[in-house]
C-alpha positions in Angstrom: 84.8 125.6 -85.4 83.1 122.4 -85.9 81.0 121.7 -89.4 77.2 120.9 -88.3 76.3 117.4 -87.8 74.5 117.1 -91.0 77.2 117.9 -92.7 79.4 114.4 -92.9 82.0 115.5 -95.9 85.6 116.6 -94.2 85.9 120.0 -94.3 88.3 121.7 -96.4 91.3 124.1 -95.0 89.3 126.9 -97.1 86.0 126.6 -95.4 87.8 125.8 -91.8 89.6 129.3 -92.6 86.6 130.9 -93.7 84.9 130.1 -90.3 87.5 131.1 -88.3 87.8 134.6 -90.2 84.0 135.0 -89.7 83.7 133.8 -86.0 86.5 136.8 -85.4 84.5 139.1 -86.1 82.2 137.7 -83.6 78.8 138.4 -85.9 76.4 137.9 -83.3 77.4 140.4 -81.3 77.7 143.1 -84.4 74.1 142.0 -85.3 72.9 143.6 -82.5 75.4 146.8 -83.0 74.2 147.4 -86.8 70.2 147.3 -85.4 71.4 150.5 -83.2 73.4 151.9 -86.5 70.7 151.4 -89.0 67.7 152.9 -86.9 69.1 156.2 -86.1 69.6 156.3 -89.7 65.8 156.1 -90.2 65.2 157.9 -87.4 67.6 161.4 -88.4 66.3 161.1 -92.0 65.5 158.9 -95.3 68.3 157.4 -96.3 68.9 155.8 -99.9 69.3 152.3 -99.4 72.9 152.4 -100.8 73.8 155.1 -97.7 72.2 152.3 -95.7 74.3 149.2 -97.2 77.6 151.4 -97.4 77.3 152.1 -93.4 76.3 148.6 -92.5 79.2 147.2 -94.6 81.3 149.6 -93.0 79.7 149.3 -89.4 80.6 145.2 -89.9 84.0 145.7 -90.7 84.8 148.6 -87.9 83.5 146.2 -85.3 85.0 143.0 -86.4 88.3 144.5 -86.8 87.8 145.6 -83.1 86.9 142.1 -82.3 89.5 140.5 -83.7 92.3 142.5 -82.5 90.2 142.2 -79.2 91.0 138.3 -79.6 95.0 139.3 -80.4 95.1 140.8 -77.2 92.7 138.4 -75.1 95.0 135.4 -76.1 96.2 134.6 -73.0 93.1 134.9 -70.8 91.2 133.5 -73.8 92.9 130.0 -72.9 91.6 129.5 -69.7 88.0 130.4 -70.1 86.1 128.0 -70.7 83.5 130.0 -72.7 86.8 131.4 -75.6 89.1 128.4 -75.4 87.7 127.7 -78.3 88.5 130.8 -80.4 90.6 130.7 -83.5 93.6 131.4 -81.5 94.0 129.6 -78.3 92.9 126.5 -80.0 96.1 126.8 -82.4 93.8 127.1 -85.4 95.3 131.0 -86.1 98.3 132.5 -85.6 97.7 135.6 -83.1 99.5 137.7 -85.6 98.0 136.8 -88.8 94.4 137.6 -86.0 96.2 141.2 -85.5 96.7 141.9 -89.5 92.8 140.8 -90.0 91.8 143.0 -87.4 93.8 146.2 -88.5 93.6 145.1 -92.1 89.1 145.4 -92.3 88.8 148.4 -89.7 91.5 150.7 -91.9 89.3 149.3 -94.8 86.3 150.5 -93.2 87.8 153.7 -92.4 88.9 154.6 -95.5 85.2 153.4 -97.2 82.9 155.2 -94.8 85.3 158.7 -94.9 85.2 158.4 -99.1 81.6 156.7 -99.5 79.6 158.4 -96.7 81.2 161.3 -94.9 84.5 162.1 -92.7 83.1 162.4 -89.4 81.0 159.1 -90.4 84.2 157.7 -90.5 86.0 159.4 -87.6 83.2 158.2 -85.4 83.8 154.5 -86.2 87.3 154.6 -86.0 87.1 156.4 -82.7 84.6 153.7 -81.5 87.5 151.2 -82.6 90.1 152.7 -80.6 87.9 153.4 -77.7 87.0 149.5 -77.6 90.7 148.0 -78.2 92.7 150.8 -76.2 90.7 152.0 -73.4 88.2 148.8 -72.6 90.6 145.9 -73.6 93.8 147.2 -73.4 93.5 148.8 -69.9 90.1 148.8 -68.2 89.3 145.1 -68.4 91.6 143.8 -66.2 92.7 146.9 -64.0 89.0 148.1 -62.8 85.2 146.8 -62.3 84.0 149.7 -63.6 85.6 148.2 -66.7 82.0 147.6 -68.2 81.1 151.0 -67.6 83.1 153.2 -68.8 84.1 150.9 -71.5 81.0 150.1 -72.7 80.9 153.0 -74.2 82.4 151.8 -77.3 79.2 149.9 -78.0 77.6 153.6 -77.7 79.2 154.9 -81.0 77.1 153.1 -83.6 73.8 154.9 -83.1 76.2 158.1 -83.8 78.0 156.5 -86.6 74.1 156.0 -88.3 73.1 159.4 -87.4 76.2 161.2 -88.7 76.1 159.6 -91.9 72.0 160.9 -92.1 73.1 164.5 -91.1 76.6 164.9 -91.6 76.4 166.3 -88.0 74.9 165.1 -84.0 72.4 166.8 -82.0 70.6 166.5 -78.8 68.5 163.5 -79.9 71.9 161.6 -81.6 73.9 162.0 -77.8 70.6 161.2 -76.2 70.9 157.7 -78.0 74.4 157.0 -77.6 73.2 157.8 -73.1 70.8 155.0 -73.9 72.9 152.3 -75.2 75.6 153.1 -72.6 73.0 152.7 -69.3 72.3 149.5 -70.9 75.2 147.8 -71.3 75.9 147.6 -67.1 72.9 145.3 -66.4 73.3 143.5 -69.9 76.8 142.8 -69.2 76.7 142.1 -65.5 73.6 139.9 -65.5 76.2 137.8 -67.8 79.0 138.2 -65.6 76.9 137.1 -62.3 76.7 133.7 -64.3 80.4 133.2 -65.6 82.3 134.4 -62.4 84.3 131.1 -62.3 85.5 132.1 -65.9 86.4 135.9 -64.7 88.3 134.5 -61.9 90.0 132.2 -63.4 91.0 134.6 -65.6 91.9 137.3 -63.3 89.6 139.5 -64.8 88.1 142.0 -61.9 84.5 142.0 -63.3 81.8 143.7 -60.9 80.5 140.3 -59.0 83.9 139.1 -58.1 85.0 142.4 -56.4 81.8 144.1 -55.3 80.0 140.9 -54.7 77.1 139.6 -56.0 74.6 141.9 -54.1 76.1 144.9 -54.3 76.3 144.3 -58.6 73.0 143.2 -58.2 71.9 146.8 -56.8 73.8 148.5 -59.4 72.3 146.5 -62.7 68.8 147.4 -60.9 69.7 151.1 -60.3 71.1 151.4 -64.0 68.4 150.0 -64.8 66.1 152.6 -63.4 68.2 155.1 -64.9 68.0 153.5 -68.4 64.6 153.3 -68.4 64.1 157.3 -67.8 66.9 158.5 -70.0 64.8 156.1 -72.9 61.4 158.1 -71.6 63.0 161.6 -71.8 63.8 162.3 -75.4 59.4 162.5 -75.6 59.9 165.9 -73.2 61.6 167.7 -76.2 59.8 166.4 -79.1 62.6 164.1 -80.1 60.1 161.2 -80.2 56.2 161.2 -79.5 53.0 159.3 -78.3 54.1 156.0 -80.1 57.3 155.4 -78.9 56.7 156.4 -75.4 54.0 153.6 -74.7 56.6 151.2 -76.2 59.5 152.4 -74.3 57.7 152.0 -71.5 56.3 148.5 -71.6 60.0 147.4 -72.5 61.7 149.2 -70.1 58.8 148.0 -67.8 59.9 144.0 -68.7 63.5 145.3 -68.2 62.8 146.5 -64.4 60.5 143.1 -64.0 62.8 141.3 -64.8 66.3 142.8 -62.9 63.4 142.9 -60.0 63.3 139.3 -60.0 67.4 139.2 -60.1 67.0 141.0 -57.1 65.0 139.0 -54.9 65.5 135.1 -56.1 66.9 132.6 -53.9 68.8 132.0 -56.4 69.5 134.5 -59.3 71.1 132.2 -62.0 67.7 131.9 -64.2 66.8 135.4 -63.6 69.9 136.8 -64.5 70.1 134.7 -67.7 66.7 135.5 -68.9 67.6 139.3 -68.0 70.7 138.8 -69.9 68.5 137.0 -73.0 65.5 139.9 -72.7 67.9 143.0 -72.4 69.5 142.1 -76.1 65.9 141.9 -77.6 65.1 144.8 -75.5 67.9 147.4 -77.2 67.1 146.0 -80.7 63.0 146.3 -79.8 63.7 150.0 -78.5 65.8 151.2 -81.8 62.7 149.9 -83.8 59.8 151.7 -82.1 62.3 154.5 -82.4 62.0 154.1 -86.5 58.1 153.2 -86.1 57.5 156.2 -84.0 59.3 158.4 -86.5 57.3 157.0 -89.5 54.2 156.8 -88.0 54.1 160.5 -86.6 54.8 161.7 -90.3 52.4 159.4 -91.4 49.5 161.0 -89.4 51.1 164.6 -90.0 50.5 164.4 -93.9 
């Protein structure tokens, strides 16, 4: 990883390492997984801030030890995209086993501080959205099936339990309800992506939905996932699981959501569309886990 342009002094071996350790834990992408641990958290209960850090620290670790043992086994198809050939390993800068060690090495860590810290099934829910992640999405769906996003995407689905667990001690209706939610999004998040970096997939071999369904047919399916997301989010109201708040806001984002997949759908050309769907549905999940919080505060607010 390159130092920023401002920065003119060589960089040290340290610092080089220290980037490369951080960038395998891919932290952009667990940004948006600790936003759909946290709020639950709020949502199930009042957590003391040191529940909060404990999980958050613990959510990190769990899902950049799945990342980097994600890179371990992505090596080889890491090489020839252009979009990874930069990652610690194919570009030489890491050994893949000293990768594999990192990776094992923070999620056992993580494991053992959420199961002593917060509760067992705290931790057993982590370490189950690890395995699910490296075994059944990396290890065998991503290159064997286009449903690989689907079904594997349910690792990403785990950390609203992980926060809600570690509230409770236990999951209910509303807890499942928000693991359905995330797992209806990640389809059109992931495919709206994939419609743009088919060249990579291909070269890579990997079998994602555009390159075998073709680019319509993935286009119908991110809009009727879409439509399905959208209701599930709605549906939680029916039961009291959220109220008058957060229905208006899930329903002007889920509205931008279905404007915008719309517009994938009937473009010329669906390369901008599909990137600003791709863009929109990351703020859209993190947007959706807040009203969630708001709603919950706001309704006990007005109840005093």
């Amino acid at each position: 990883m390159s130092t920023p342009a401002a920065d003119t002094a060589p960089p040290t071996v340290e610092r080089t390492l220290l980037q490369d350790f951080i960038a395998l834990t891919k932290p952009r992408i667990i940004s948006l997984l600790l936003v759909t641990t946290a709020a639950p958290m709020f949502v199930a209960g009042d957590p003391s801030w040191g529940t909060v850090a404990l999980v958050m620290l613990g959510g990190y670790l769990m899902a950049g030890g799945a990342n980097a043992v994600n890179m371990y086994l992505d090596r080889d198809i890491d090489d020839v995209m252009a979009r990874t050939r930069l990652r610690p390993i194919p570009s030489g800068r890491m050994h893949a086993r000293a990768v594999l060690a990192f990776g094992v090495g923070i999620a056992t860590a993580a494991t053992w501080m959420l199961a002593t810290f917060v509760n067992v099934l705290t931790g057993a829910l982590a370490l189950a959205g690890f395995y699910f992640y490296v075994f059944i999405y990396t290890r065998w769906l991503k290159r064997s099936s286009p449903q690989n996003i689907v079904i594997g995407g349910a690792a990403g689905a785990f950390p609203p339990l992980v926060g809600w667990a570690a509230v409770t001690g236990s999951l209910d209706l509303t807890a499942w309800f928000l693991f359905l939610i995330v797992f209806y999004w990640t389809p059109p998040h992931f495919w709206a992506l994939a419609l743009n970096k088919q060249r990579d997939y291909g070269n890579a071999r990997v079998p994602m939905a555009p390159l075998v369904w073709g680019e319509r047919e993935t286009i119908a399916q991110m809009w009727w996932y879409t439509v399905l997301l959208v209701a599930l989010t709605l549906l939680p109201v029916t039961w009291g699981g959220f109220g008058l708040p957060y229905l208006v806001m899930a329903a002007i984002l889920g509205g931008l959501l279905l404007l915008g997949v719309h517009r994938v759908r009937r473009a010329d050309s669906y390369v901008k569309p599909a990137w600003w769907v791709y863009g929109y549905s990351l703020l859209y999940l993190a947007l959706l886990f807040v009203a969630m919080v708001l709603d919950r505060h706001l309704t006990d607010w007005f109840a005093r």
